[in-house]
C-alpha positions in Angstrom: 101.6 76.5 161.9 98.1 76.6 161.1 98.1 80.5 161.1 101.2 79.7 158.1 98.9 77.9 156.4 96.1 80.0 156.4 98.1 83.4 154.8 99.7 81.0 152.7 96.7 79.3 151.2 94.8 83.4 151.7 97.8 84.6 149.0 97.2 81.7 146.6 93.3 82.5 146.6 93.5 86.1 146.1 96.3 85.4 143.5 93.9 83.2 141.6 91.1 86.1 141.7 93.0 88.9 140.5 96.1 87.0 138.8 96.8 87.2 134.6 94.2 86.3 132.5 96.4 85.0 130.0 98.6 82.7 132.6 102.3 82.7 132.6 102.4 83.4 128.6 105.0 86.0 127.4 103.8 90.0 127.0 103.4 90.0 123.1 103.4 93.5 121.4 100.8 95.0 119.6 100.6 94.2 115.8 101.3 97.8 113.9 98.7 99.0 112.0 99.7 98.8 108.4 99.4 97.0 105.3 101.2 94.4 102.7 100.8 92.8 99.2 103.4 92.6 95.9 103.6 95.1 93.4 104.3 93.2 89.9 105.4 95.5 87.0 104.8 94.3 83.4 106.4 95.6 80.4 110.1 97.7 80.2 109.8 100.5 82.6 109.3 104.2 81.3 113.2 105.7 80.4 114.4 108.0 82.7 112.4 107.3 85.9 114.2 108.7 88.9 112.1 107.5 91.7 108.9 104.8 92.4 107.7 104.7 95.4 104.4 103.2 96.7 102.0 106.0 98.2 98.7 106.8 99.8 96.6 109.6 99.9 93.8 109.6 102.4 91.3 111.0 100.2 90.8 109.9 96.3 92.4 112.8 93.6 89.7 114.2 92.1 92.0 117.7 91.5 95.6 118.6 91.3 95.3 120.1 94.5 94.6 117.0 96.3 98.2 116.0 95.4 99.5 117.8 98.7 101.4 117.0 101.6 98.8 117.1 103.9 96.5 114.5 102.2 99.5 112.2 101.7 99.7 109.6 104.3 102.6 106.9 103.3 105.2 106.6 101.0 107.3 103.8 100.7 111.4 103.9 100.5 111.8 103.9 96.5 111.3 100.5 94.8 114.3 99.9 92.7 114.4 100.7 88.9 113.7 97.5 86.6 111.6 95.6 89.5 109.1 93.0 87.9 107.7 91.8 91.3 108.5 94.1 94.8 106.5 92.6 98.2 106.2 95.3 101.0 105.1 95.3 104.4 104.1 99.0 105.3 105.2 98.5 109.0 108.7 98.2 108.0 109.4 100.0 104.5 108.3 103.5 104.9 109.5 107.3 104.9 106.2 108.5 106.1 104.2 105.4 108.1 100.5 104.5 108.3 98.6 104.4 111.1 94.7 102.7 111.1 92.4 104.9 109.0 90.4 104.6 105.4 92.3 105.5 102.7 90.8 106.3 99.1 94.0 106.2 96.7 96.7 103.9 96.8 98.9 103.5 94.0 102.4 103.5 92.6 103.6 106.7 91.2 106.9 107.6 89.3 108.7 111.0 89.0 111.7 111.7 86.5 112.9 114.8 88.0 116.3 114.7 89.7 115.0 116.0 93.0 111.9 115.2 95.2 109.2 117.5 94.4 105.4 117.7 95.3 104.4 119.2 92.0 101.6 116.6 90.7 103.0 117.6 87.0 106.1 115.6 88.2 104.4 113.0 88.9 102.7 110.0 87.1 100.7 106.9 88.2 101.9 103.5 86.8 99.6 101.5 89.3 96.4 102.0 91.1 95.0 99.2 94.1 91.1 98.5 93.1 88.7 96.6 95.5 88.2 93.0 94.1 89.8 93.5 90.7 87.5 96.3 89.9 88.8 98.5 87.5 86.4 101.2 87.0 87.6 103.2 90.3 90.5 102.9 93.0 90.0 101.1 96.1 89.7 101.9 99.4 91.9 100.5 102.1 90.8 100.3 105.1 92.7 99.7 107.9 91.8 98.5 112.0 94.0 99.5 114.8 96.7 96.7 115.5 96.2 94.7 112.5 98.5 94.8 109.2 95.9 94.2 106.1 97.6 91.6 103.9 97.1 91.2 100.2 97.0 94.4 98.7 98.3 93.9 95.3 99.0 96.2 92.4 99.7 95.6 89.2 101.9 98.2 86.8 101.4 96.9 83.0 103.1 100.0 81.3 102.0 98.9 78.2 98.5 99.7 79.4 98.7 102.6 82.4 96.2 103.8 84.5 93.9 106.8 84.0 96.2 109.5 85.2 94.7 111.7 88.4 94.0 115.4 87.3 97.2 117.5 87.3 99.4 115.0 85.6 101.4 114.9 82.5 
């Protein structure tokens, strides 16, 4: 009984020293990296728009050659025409998803070409996302592994749009 007792009590102990640091709680998944805010469009949107998505571009678009594929890292599934306010979550609304990195253009860009091209001419920004309301350039996003960066707003007034990126129309 005694020698019961013992392996018994042995088992709790070494249980106790290696066991879960978090206790019985459930396995939780890790967050996605990724990103979230609203979109808000003001004014009647430009005739003949065909598409609108959301998109990133890990490096800022100082040419018409850094409108490519390669330097594209997310675009959103299109945001319907006549919008005024569209919120999006990044982890869940995506033909191409984000993963943690910096990013240094993110904005909303409209095509009115019937089919999907890469051409920047078909291209035109409505929307940029600037660090703390600051105009003068685009912000950077950065984002940490695992965590989903809220609050990244953008504002479309196409009464008043956005310097256009080389290459555009």
């Amino acid at each position: 009984m005694l020698h019961k007792t013992i392996g018994i009590f042995s088992i709790l102990i070494l249980i106790h020293i290696s066991g879960c640091n978090k206790g019985l709680s459930p396995i939780s998944a890790e967050q996605k990296a990724g990103f979230s805010g609203t979109l808000t469009f003001i004014g009647n949107w430009p005739e003949g728009v065909t598409r609108t998505h959301l998109v990133v571009f890990q490096n800022d678009l100082k040419s018409a050659s850094d409108f490519n594929a390669l330097n594209l890292k997310f675009v959103s599934l299109e945001i319907p025409y006549g919008t005024s306010t569209y919120n999006f979550n990044s982890t869940d609304s995506s033909y191409i998803p984000i993963t943690a990195g910096t990013y240094e253009y993110v904005a909303v860009a409209q095509s009115r070409t019937p089919d999907l091209s890469l051409n920047r001419s078909d291209w035109f920004v409505s929307g940029v996302y600037y660090n703390n309301g600051d105009a003068s350039k685009p912000g950077v996003l950065t984002i940490p592994e695992n965590t989903l960066v809220r609050n990244i707003n953008i504002v479309c007034n196409f009464n008043n749009p956005p310097t256009q990126p080389p290459g555009g129309k």
